[in-house]
KOLTI-898391 format. One record per residue: x, y, z of N, C-alpha, C in turn. Coordinates in steps of 0.02 Angstrom, whole numbers, padded with zeros to 5 digits, always signed. Atoms other than C-alpha are relative to their C-alpha. Layout:
N
XYZXYZXYZ;...
//
This chain:
103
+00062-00001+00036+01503-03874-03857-00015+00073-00018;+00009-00060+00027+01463-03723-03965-00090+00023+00025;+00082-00029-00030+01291-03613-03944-00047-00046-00049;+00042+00045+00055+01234-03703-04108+00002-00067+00012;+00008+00075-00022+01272-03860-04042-00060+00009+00042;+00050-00016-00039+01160-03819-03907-00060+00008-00006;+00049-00036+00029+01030-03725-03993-00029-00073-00049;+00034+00075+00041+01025-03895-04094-00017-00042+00027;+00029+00058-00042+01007-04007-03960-00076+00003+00037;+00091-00008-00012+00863-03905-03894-00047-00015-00025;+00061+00016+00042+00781-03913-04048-00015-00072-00004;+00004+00054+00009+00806-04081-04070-00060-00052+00044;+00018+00012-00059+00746-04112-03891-00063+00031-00006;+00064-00007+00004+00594-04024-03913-00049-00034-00037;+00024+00057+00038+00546-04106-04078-00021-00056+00012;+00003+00082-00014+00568-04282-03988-00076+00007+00020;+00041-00044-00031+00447-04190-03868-00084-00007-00039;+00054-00023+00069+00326-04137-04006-00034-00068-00018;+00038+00071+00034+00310-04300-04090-00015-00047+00048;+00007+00070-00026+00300-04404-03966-00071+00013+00034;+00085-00005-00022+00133-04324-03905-00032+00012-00062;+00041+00000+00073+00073-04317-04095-00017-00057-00006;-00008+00089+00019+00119-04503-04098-00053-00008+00041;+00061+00028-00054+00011-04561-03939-00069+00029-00035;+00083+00008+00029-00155-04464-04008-00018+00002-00062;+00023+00053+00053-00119-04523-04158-00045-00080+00003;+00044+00068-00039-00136-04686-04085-00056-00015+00029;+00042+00006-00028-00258-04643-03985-00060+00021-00025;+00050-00037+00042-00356-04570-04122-00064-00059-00006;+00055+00093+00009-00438-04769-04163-00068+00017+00078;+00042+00007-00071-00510-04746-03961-00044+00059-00007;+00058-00068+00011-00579-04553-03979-00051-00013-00063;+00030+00005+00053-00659-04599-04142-00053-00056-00010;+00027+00067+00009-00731-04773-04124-00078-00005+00008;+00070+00033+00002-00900-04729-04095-00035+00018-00088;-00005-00008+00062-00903-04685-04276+00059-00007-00049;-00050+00027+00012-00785-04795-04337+00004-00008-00093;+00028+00004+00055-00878-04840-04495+00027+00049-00044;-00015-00043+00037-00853-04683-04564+00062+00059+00020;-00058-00025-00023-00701-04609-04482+00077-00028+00002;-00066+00040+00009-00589-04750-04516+00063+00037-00035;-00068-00011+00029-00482-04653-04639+00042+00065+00011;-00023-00054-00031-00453-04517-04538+00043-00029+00075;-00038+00023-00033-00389-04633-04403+00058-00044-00030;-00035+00007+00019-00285-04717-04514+00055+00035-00042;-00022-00055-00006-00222-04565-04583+00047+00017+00064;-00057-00030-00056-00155-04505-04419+00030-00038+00026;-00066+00038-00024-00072-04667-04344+00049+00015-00056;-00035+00001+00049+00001-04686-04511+00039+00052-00015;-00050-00063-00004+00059-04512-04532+00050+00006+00027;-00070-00034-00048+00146-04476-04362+00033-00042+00005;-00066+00040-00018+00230-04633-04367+00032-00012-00048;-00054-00016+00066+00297-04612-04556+00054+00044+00025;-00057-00055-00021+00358-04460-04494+00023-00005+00031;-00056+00000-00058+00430-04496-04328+00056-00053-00040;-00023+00040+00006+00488-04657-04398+00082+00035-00073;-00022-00048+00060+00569-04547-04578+00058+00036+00034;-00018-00058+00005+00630-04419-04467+00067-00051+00056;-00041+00045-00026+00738-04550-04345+00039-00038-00049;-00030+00017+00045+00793-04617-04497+00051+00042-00032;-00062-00061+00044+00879-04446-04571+00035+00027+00049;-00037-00004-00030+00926-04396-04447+00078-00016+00063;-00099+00049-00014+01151-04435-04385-00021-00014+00079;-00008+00031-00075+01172-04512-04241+00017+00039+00060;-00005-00036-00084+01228-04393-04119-00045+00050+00012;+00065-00041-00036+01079-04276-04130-00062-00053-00001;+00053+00051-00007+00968-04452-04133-00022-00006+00053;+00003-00001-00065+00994-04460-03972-00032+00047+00043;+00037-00047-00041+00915-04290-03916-00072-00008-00024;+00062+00008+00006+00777-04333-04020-00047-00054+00012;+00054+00041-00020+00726-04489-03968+00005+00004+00090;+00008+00009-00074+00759-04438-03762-00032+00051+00002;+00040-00032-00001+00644-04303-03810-00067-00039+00019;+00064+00036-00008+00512-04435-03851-00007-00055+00068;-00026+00018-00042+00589-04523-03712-00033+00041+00076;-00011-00021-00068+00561-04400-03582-00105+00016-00004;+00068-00022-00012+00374-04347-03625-00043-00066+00015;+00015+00074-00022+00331-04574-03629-00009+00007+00091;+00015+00023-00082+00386-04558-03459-00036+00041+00050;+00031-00071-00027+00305-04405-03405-00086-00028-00019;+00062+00035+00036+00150-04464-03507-00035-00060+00068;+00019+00040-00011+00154-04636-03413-00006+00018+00089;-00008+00005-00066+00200-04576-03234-00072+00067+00028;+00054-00050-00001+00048-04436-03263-00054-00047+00019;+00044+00031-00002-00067-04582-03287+00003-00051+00062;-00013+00046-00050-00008-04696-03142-00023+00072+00048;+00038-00071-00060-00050-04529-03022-00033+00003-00009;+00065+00003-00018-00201-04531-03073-00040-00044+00020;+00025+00055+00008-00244-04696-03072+00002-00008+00081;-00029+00003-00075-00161-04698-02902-00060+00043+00052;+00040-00073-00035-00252-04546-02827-00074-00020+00003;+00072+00016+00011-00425-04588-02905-00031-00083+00015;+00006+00052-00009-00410-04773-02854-00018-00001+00091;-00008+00022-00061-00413-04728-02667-00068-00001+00026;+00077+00010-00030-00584-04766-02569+00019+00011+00072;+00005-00026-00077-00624-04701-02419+00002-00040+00065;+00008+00056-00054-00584-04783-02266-00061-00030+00041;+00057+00027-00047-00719-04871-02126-00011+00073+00032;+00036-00058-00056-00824-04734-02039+00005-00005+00045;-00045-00013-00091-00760-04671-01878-00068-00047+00037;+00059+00025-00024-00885-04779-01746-00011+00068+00062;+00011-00050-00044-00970-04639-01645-00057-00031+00049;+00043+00043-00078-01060-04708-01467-00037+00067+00018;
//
């Protein structure tokens, strides 16, 4: 593997990276926005629509063997993303045990 191979896979790998947290608050743009939905609609449709032209565009042009760094980019931040939210969920779910009985 050359340095430019390398240097390409990083990028690639970062990119995945990149978009794949553009993508989510894209998505998640509909939820931050909704209490002014009325008039913010086309700014949430705008940004799903965008980042997933583009992710979707850019998975498309790009060959198959750097596809792969770019979608275990988006790959690796999903799971990072999802295992962020299960720790918290986890953590902030715990309730305090029974109070010691003191005589």
């Amino acid at each position: 593997m050359t340095m430019l191979s390398v240097v390409l896979a990083a990028l690639f790998l970062v990119a995945g990276i990149f978009l794949g947290i553009r993508l989510v608050a894209g998505l998640y743009s509909g939820l931050d926005l909704w209490y002014t939905i009325r008039t913010a609609w086309p700014v949430v449709l705008r940004r799903t629509l965008g980042w997933t032209a583009l992710t979707g565009a850019l998975l498309w042009l790009i060959e198959d063997g750097w596809r792969w760094w770019f979608v275990a980019g988006m790959s690796v931040y999903l799971l990072v993303y999802v295992g962020t939210c299960f720790l918290i969920i986890r953590i902030a779910a715990r309730k305090p045990g029974p109070a010691p009985v003191v005589e």
